[in-house]
C-alpha positions in Angstrom: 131.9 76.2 109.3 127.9 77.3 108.4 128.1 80.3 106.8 125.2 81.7 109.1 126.7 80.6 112.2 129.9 82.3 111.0 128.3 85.9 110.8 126.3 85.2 113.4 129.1 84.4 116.0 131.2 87.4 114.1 128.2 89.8 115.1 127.9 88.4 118.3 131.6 88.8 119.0 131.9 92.7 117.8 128.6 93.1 119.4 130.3 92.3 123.0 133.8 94.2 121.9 131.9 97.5 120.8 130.0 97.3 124.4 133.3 96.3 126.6 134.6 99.4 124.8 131.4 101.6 125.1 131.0 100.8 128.7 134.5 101.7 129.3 133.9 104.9 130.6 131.4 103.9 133.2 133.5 101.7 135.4 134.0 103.2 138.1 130.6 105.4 138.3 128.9 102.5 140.6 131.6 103.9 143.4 129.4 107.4 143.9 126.1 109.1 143.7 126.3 111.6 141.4 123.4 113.1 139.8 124.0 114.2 135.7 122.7 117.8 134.8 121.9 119.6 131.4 124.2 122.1 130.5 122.1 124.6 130.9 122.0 124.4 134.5 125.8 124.7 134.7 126.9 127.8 136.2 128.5 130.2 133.5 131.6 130.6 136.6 132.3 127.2 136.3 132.2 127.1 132.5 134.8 130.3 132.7 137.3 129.1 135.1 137.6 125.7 132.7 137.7 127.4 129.7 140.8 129.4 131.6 142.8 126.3 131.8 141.4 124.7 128.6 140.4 127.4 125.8 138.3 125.5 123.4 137.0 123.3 125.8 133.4 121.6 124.8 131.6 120.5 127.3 129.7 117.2 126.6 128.0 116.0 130.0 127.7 117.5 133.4 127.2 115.5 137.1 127.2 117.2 140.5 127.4 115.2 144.0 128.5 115.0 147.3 131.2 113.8 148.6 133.7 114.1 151.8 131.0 116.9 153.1 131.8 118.7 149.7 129.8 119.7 146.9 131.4 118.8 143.2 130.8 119.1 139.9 132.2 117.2 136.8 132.3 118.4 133.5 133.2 116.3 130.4 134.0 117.1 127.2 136.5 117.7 124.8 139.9 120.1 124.2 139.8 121.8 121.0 142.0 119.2 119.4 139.3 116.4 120.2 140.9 114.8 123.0 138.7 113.5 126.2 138.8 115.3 129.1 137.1 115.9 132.4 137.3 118.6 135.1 136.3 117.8 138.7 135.0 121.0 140.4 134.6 122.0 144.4 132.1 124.6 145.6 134.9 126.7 147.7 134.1 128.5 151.0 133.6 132.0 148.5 131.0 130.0 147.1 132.6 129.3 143.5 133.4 126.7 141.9 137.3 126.0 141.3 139.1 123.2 139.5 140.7 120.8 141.6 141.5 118.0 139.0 141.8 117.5 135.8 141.3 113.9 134.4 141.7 111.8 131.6 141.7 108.0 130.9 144.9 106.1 129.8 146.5 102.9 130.1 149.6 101.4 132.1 151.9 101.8 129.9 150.8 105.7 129.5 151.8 105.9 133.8 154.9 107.0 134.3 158.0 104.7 135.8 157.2 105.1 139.3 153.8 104.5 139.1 153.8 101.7 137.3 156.6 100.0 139.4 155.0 100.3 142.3 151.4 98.9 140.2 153.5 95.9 139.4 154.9 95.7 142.9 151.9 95.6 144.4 149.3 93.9 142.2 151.2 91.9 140.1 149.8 90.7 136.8 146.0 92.0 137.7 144.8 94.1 135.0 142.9 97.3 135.9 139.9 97.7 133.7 140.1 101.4 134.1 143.1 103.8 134.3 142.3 107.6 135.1 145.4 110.4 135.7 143.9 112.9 138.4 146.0 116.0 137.8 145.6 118.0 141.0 146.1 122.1 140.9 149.5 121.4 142.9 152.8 118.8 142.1 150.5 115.8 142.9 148.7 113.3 140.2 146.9 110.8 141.9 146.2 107.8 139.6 143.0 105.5 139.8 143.1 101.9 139.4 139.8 100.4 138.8 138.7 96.5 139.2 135.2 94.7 138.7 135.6 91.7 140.3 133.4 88.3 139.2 130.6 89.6 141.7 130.6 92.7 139.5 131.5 94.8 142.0 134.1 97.6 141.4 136.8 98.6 143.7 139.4 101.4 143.2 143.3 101.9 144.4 144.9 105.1 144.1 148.5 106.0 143.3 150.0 109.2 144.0 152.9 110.5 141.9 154.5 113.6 143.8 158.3 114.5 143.1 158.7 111.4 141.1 158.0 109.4 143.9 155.0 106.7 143.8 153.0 106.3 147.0 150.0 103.4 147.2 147.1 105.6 149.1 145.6 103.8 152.1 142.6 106.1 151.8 140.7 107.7 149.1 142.4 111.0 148.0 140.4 114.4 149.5 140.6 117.7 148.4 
């Protein structure tokens, strides 16, 4: 094979890899309006009550939107041991913000059992192209299953894991 064509097709082919893996993180984000905010702007409250749950928490980005009549604000960043991690936020009826969820990307084989029998059950062989675990602030995890389909359009399915038992949500999961 041409030596040129080689490296070219070799760049070409980590080029597409490197932005399959970059854009990882954004599927998903064409599903809701949310507006990204400097860090700065995020109330020192809301930066106290995560830091409660995660000490060491860096945050790295910050959105707010509206959703379900609510007002939310997500922080990502990173625990203190470098791992990923995001906090979904609701403006409560005091007026403060609280954590509701606490998320993190993973694959299939990272769901537990019943989550991922009922996956199988249900869709089979389809591969999600994002994973996230939604730890709620009760006994509930509510796992997102995301799809871009060939129009490029992404669709979501939840799971919800409560007492070991898996339930496929008919309806987006509300706080």
């Amino acid at each position: 094979m041409n030596t040129r064509f080689s490296q070219t097709l070799l760049a070409a082919t980590f080029s597409i890899c490197c932005s399959v893996q970059a854009a990882q993180s954004d599927i998903g984000s064409d599903l809701y309006q949310k507006e990204e905010i400097s860090g700065d702007k995020v109330p020192t409250q809301a930066l106290e009550a995560v830091q409660k749950l995660q000490p060491g928490f860096v945050l790295k980005e910050a959105e707010q939107e509206s959703k379900h009549g609510n007002q939310y604000l997500d922080l990502e960043g990173v625990t203190a041991d470098g791992a990923e991690i995001e906090f979904d936020m609701l403006l409560n009826e005091q007026n403060l913000w609280e954590v509701v969820e606490i998320q993190r990307d993973l694959t299939l084989a990272d769901c537990p059992t019943p989550v991922r029998e009922l996956y199988s059950d249900t869709f089979g062989q389809k591969k999600p192209q994002r994973i996230i675990e939604s730890k709620q602030m009760s006994d509930v995890i509510v796992y997102e299953f995301y799809f871009v389909g060939a129009d490029s359009q992404t669709s979501k399915r939840e799971i919800k894991l409560e007492n070991d038992s898996a339930t496929l949500l008919s309806d987006e999961w509300q706080h």
